[in-house]
C-alpha positions in Angstrom: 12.1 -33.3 4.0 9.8 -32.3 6.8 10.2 -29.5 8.9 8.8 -30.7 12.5 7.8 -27.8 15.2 10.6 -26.2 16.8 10.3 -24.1 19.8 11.2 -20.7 17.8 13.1 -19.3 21.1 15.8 -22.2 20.5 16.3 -20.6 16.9 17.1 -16.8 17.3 18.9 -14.8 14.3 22.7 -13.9 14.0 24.6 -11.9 12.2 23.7 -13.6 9.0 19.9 -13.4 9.3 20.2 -9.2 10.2 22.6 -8.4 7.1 20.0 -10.4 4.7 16.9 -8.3 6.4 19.5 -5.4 5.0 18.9 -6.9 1.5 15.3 -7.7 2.0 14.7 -3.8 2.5 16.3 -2.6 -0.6 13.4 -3.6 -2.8 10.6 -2.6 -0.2 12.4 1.1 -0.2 12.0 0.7 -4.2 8.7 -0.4 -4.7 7.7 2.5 -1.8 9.8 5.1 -3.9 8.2 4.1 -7.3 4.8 4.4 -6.0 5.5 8.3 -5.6 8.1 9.5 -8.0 5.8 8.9 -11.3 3.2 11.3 -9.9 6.0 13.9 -10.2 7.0 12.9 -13.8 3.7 13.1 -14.8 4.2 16.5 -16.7 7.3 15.8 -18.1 6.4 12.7 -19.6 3.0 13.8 -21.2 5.6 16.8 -22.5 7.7 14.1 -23.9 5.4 11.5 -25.0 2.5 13.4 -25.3 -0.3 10.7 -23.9 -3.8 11.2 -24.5 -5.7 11.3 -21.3 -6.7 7.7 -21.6 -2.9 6.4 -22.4 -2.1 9.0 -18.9 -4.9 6.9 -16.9 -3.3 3.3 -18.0 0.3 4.7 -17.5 -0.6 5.7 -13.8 -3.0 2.5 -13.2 -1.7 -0.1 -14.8 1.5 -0.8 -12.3 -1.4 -1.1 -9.3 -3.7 -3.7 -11.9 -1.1 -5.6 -12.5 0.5 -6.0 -8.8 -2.7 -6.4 -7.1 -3.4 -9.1 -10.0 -0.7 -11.3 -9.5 0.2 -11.5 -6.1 -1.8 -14.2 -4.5 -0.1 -15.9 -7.6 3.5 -15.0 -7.0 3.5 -15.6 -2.8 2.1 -19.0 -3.8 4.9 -20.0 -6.5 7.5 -18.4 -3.9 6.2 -21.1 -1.9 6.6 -24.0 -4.5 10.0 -22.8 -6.5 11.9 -21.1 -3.8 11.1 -17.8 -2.2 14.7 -16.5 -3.0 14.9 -18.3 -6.7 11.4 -15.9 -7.1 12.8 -12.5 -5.6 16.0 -13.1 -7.6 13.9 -13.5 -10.8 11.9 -10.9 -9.8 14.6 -8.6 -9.2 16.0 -8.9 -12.3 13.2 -8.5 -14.4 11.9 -5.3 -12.2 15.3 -3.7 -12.8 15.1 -4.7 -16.8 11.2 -3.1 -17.6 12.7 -0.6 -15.4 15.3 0.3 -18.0 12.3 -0.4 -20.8 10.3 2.3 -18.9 13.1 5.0 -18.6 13.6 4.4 -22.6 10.3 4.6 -24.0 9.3 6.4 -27.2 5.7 6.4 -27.1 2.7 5.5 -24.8 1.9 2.4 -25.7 6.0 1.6 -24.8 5.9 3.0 -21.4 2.5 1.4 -20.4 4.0 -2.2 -21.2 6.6 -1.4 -19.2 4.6 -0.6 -16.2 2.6 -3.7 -17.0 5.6 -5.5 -16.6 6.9 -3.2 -13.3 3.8 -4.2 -11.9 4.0 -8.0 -12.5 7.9 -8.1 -11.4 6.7 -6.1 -8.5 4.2 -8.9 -7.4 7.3 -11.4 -6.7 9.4 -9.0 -4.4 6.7 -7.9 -1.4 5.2 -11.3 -0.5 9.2 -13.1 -1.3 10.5 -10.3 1.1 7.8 -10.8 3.9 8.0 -14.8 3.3 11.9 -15.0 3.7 11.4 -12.7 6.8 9.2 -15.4 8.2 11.8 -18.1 7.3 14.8 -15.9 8.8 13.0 -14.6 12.1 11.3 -17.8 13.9 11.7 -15.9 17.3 7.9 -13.9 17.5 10.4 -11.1 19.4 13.2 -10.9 16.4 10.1 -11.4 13.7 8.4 -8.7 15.3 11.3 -6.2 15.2 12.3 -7.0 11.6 8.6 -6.5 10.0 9.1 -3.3 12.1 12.5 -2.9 10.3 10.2 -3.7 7.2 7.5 -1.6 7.7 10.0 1.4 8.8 11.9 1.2 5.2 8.9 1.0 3.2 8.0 4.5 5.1 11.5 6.0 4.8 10.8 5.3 0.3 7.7 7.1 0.6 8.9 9.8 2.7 11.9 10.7 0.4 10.3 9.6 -3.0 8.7 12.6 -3.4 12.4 14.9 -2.5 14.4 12.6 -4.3 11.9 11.9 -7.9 11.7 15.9 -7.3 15.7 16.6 -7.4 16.2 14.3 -10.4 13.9 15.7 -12.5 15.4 19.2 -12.2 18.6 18.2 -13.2 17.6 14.7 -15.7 15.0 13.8 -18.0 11.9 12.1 -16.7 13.1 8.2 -17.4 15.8 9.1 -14.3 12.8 8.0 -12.0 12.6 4.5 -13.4 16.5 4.3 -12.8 16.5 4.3 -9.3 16.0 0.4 -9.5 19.0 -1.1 -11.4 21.9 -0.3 -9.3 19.3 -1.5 -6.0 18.3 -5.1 -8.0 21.8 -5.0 -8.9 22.9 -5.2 -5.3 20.3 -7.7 -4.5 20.9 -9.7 -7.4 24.5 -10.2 -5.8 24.0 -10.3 -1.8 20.8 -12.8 -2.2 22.2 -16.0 -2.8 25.2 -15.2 -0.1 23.0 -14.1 2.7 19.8 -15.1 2.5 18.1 -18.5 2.9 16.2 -20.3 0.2 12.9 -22.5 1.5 10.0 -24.0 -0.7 7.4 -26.7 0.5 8.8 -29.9 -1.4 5.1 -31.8 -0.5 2.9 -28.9 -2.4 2.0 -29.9 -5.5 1.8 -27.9 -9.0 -0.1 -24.6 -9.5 -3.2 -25.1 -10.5 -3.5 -22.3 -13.8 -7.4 -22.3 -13.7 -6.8 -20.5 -10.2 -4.7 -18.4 -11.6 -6.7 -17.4 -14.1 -9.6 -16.9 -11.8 -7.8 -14.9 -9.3 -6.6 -12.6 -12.1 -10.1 -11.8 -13.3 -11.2 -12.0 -9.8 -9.3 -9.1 -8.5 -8.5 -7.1 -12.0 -12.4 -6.1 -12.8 -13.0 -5.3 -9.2 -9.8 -2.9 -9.0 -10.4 -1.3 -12.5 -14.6 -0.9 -11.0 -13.1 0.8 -7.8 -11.2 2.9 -10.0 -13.4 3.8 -11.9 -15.8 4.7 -9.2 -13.2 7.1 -7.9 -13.0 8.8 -10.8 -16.4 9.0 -12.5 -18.5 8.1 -10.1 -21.3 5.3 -10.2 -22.1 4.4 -13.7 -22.7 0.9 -15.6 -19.1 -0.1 -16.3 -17.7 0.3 -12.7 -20.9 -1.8 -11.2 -20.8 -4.4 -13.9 -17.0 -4.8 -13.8 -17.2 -5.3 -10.0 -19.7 -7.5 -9.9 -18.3 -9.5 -12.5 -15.0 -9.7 -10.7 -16.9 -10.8 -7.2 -18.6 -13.7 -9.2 -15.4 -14.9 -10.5 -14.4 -14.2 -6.8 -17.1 -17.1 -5.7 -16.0 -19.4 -8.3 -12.0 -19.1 -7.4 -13.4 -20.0 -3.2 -15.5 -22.7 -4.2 -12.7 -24.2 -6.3 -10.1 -23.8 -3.7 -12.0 -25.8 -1.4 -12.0 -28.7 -3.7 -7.7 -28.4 -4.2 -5.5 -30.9 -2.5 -3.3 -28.1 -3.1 -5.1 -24.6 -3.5 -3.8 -22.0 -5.0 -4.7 -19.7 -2.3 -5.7 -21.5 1.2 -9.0 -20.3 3.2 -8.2 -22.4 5.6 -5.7 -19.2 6.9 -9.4 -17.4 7.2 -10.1 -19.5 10.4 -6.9 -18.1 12.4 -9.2 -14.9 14.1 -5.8 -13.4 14.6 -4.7 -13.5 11.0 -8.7 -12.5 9.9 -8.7 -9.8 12.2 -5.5 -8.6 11.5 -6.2 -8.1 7.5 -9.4 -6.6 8.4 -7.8 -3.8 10.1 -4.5 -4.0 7.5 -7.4 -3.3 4.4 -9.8 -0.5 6.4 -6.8 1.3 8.2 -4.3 1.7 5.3 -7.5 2.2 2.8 -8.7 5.3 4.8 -5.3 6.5 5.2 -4.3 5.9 1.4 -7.6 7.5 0.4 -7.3 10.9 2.5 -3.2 11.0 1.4 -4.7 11.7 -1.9 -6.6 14.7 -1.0 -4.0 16.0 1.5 -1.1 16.2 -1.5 -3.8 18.0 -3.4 -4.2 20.8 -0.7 -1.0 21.0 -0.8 -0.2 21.9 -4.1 -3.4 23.0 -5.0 -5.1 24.7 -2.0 -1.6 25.5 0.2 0.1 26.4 -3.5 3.2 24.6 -2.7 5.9 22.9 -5.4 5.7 19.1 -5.4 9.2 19.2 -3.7 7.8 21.6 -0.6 4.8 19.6 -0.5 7.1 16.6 0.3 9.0 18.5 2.8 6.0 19.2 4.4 4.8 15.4 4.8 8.4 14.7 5.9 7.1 15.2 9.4 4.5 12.3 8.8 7.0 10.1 7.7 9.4 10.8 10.6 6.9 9.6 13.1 5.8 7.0 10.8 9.5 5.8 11.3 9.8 6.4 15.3 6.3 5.0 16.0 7.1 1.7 13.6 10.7 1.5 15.5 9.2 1.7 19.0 6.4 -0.4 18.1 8.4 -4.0 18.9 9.4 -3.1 22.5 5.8 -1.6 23.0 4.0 -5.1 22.4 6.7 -6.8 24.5 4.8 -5.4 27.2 1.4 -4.7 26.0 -0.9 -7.8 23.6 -1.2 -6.5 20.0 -4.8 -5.9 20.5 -4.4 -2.8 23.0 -1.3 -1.6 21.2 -3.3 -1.7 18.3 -6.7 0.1 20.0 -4.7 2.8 21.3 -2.6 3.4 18.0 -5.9 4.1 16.0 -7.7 6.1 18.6 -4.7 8.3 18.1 -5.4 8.6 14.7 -8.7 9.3 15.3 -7.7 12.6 16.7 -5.4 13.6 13.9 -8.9 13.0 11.4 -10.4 15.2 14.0 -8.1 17.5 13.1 -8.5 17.3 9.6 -12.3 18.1 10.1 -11.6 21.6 11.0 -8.7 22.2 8.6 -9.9 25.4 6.4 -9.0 26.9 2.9 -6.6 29.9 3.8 -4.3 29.0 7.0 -5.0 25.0 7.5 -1.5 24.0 6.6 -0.6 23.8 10.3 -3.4 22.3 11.4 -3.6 19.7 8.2 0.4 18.5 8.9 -0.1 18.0 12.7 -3.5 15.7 12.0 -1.5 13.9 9.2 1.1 13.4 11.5 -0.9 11.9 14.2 -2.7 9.4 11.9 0.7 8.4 10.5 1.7 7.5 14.4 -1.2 5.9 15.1 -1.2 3.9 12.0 2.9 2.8 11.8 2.0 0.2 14.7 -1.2 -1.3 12.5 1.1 -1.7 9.6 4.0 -3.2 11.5 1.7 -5.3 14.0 -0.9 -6.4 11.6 1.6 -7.8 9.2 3.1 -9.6 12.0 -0.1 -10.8 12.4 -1.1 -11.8 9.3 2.6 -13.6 8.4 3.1 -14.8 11.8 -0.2 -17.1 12.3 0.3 -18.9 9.2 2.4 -22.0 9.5 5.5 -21.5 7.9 4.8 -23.5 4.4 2.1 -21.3 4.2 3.7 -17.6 4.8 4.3 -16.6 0.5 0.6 -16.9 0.4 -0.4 -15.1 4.2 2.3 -12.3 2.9 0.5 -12.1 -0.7 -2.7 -12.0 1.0 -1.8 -8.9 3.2 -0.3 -7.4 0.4 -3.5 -7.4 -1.5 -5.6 -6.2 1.1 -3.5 -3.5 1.5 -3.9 -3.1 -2.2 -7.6 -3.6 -2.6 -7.9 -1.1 0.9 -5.8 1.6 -0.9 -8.1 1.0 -4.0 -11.6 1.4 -2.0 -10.5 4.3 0.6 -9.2 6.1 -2.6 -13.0 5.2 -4.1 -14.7 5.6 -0.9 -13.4 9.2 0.4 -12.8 10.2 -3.5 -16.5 10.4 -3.7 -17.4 12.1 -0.4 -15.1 14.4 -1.4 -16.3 15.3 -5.1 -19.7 15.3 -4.3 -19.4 17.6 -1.5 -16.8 19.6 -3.8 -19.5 20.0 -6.7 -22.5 20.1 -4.2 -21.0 23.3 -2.5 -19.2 24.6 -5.5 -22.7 24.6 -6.9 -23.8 28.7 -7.9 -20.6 30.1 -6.0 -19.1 30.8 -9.6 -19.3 33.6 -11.2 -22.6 34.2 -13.2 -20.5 35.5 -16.3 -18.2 32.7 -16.1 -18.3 30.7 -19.7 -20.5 28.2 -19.2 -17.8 25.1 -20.5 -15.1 26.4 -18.7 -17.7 26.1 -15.3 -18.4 22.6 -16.3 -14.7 22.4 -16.1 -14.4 24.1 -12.2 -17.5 22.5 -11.5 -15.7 18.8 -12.3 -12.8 19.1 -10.1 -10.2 21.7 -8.4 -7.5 20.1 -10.6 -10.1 21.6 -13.1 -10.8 25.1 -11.8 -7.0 25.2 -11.5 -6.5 24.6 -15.0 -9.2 27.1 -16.2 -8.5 30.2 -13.6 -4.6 31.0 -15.7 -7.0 31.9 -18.7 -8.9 34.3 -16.9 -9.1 37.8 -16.1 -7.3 38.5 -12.7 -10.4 39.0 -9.8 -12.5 36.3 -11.9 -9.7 34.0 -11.7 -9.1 34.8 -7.9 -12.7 34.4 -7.2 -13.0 30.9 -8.9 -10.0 30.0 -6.9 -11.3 31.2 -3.9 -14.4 29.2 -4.2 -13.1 26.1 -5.5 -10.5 25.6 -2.8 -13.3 26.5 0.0 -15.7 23.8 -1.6 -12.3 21.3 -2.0 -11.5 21.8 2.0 -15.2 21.3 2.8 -15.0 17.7 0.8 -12.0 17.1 2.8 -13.3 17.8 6.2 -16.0 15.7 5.4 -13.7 12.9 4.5 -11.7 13.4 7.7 -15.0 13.2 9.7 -16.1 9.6 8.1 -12.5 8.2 8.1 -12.3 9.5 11.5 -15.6 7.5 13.0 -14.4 4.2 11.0 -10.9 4.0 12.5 -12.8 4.8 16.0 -15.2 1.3 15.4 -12.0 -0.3 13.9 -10.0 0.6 17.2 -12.7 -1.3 19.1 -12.6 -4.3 16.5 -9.3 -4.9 16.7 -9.2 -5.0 20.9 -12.0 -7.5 20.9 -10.9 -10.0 18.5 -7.4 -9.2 19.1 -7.3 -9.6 22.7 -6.4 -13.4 22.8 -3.7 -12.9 21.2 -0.5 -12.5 23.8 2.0 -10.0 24.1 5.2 -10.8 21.9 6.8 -11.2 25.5 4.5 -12.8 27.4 5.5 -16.0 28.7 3.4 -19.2 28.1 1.5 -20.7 31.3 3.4 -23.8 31.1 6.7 -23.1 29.6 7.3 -19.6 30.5 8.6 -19.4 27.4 7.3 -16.2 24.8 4.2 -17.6 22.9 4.4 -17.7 19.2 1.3 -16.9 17.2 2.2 -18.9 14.5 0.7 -22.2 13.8 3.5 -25.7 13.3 5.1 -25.8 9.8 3.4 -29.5 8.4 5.8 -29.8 5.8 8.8 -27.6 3.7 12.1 -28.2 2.8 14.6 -25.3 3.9 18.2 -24.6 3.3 
């Protein structure tokens, strides 16, 4: 069956369509909660399990590999199978590794069941996003449910950090990985009532040599990144990269050749879908990256308990929430290129701010910067994934939502890389002599390494050595940060500018067509599908 173009104001949502965007934001609130509750858990597990440091590393990373692996995959079988048949397998297998990871006995158990977290995972963002698409053919209604979207994924992160917090003082540290079964179980049973399935009957099979290739296309260049972050430039993180980005030019070149690709560059030539991921992959990477460092001042500069450190990024999150809900009526008015300008030169001040946070009373002044960069980036997240989804034709949306899935993944993976090493190497550069000359020299190697580090080492010490070490790790940590603040800062500001010039075509989500006077859709005609 082929679906011809429809004028997608002729085709507004009901009742029906707004209950199933209910059910497509119970798994984004998941997969936003179980990207922050493990990071609490940490010490209990490692109590529990007792990981080596390496085991830790794969237990943490391995959910991220494994997500940002497979979901050019996954948004392309969504496409072929069904987009519903792949959440609903997806949901059921994320909410049995789930149960795998809150039973585990030893390492090795747990980090399978991340692995397979991860790889579940993969099916429900790009299915959710897709069937959004399928739901939503008005570009007004499409544009407020991504903000619906968008808003849930920030309400999961805002209360993962409370909520993963409260379990684990009154459960065991496999209560974290609980969360999901009772949410797939809901899903599991409201999908097939109220939500629609679609696949593209004319696409043909998946080609498994471009899975492959886009597996060890994007795995070494995420573990490199990684590894970048965390020991800095050596042979392994440049030759993994590099491997990965030739693997990368073999996957294109083969694409082109496809009748059916497995991923299709064609969706490259749409500026307002290129544009759009550009700024999805730089804004969300320098925001991931400094998120990093600002929980770390929290809890290690500030001295607050995970839990209080959460309560203090609530604020974030709460504009994160009113920006993302505002955002639809805004670009009603205004084109998505100016919304989007003016969103990130408002978080340009809040880096601003960051670059003069200091190590003793900052707090303030860090939570009112973090909260202007999380307004200013809530309409980038909901508008650029608009974007992205809505100028692909609709046979094509599994694969433009898997795509802006894993830029966000790979931006996350190189701001984290990116600002990670400003911030070390200013951290060690200024830490320098500023230790105490009697100090032990292995446990200064250790202060010297990281403030996780002289954290670690200062409980063993005498009490005005230990203060001193403290003092002058947290100055040289807050120093790194400001730095970080300062660079992320004068991107964003050339990203602002990027995104109103190549952006500026595209019209306002209410902004009536020259000839119809009807609202203009971005997205391109469906050529062929088969919905029910």
């Amino acid at each position: 069956m082929t679906t011809q173009a429809q004028d997608p104001a002729d085709h507004r949502a009901g009742p029906r369509e707004w209950l199933g965007l209910f059910v497509l934001t119970l798994p984004t609130i998941l997969l936003a909660l179980d990207a922050t509750v493990l990071n609490l858990a940490v010490p209990h597990l490692s109590a529990d399990l007792k990981p080596s440091s390496t085991e830790l590393l794969w237990t943490i990373d391995i959910y991220g590999f494994m997500i940002a692996g497979f979901l050019v995959t996954m948004g392309t079988l969504g496409d072929r199978i069904g987009r519903r048949r792949l959440l609903m397998i997806g949901a059921l297998g994320f909410g049995l590794a789930s149960i795998l990871a809150a039973k585990s006995t030893s390492p090795e158990m747990l980090i399978a069941a991340r692995a397979l977290l991860g790889i579940t995972g993969a099916t429900l963002m790009p299915s959710t996003l897709a069937l959004i698409s399928n739901m939503f053919k008005d570009p007004r209604q499409r544009g407020v449910a991504i903000s619906v979207w968008v808003t849930c994924f920030s309400v999961g992160t805002a209360v993962g950090p409370v909520l993963g917090g409260a379990l684990l003082q009154r459960f065991w540290w496999g209560s974290v990985f609980l969360l999901a079964v009772p949410v797939m179980a809901v899903l599991l049973v409201a999908a097939p009532l109220l939500l629609p399935e679609y696949k593209n009957t004319q696409a043909g099979r998946i080609d498994l040599t471009s899975v492959m290739l886009s597996l060890v296309t994007v795995l070494p260049v995420i573990y490199g990144i990684k590894r970048l972050a965390e020991h800095g430039p050596d042979a392994l993180a440049a030759t993994t990269i590099l491997a990965g980005a030739a693997f990368g030019v073999v996957f294109a070149l083969r694409q082109r050749k496809l009748a059916d690709p497995l991923l299709d560059l064609r969706l490259f030539a749409n500026r307002a879908f290129s544009a759009a991921l550009l700024v999805l992959l730089l804004g969300l990477g320098l925001m991931g990256g400094l998120y990093l460092f600002i929980t770390q001042y929290l809890q290690l500069v500030a001295g607050l308990t995970p839990i209080t450190a959460g309560l203090w990024l609530l604020p974030a999150a709460a504009t994160l929430i009113a920006a993302s809900s505002l955002t639809p009526a805004i670009t009603r008015r205004v084109r998505p290129g100016y919304v989007l300008g003016g969103a990130l030169s408002l978080s340009v001040l809040g880096y601003a701010l960051i670059t003069q946070v200091d190590s003793t009373h900052g707090l303030p002044l860090l939570v009112t910067g973090f909260v202007l960069i999380y307004t200013g980036i809530s309409p980038m997240m909901a508008l650029g994934t608009d974007l992205v989804v809505g100028s692909a034709p609709l046979d094509k949306a599994g694969s433009a939502a898997a795509m802006s899935e894993t830029g966000m993944e790979f931006g996350i993976a190189l701001g984290i890389a990116g600002l990670g090493s400003v911030v070390t190497a200013a951290y060690r550069d200024e830490i320098g002599d500023a230790l105490p000359k009697d100090l032990p020299e292995p446990a200064a190697g250790i202060a010297r390494d990281t403030l996780a580090g002289a954290d670690a080492i200062a409980a063993d010490l005498p009490g005005p050595i230990a203060a001193h070490v403290l003092e002058q790790a947290r100055e040289a940590f807050t120093s790194g940060l400001n730095l970080a603040g300062g660079i992320a800062g004068a991107i964003v500001a050339m990203l602002a500018v990027t995104a109103i010039v190549l952006l500026r075509h595209v019209p306002s989500s209410g902004g009536p067509d020259k000839e119809t006077g009807k609202a203009t859709p971005t997205r391109e005609p469906a050529t062929a599908g088969d919905s029910h």
